[in-house]
Residue, then its C-alpha position, 0 to 999 in steps of 0.5 A: x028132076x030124076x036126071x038130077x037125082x040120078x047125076x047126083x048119086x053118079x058123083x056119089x058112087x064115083x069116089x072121086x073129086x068133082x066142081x058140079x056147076x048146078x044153074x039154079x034156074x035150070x034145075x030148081x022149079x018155081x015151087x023149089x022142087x030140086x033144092x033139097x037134091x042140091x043140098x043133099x048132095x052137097x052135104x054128101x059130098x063136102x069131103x071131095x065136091x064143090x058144087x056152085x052155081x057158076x064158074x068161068x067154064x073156060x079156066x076150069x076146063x084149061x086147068x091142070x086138075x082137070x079130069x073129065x068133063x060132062x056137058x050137056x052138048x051145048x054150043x058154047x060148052x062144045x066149042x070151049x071144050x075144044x080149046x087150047x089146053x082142053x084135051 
C-alpha cells in the first residue's frame, strides 16, 4: 500500500498528464485498504489524470500521445512495450 501511496503522489508532483491503470484486485485488500488512495488520487488529479481499472495496453502503448511508460516488469507488459510503434 505505501508503493501506492508513494506512486500516487509521483503522478501529483509531476505536473504532467498520465492514464494510471489501478487493478482493483491488485492494490485494493479484502477490507477495502486502498480505495481511499484511489479516490483521492483520483479527485487530485481530475484536471490532467485518467485513472482506470483497465485498458487495452497495446493501443495505449502504440498511440501518439504517449510518453512515458511505468510497468512493473511483467512478461506481457515487457513484451508489449517492445512492439512496433512503442519506442
Amino acid at each position: 500500500m505505501d508503493q501506492l501511496v508513494e506512486l500516487s503522489y509521483g503522478l501529483l508532483d509531476s505536473k504532467t498528464n498520465f492514464l494510471f491503470i489501478v487493478r482493483q484486485d491488485s492494490v485494493i485488500g479484502k477490507d477495502g485498504e486502498g480505495e481511499d488512495v484511489v479516490k483521492e488520487l483520483s479527485k487530485k488529479s481530475k484536471a490532467r489524470g485518467y485513472i482506470v481499472d483497465w485498458a487495452p495496453q497495446e493501443s495505449v502503448l502504440n498511440h501518439t500521445a504517449r510518453g512515458r511508460f511505468l510497468t512493473h516488469s511483467g512478461w506481457n507488459s515487457t513484451m508489449e512495450s517492445m512492439s512496433p510503434g512503442c519506442r
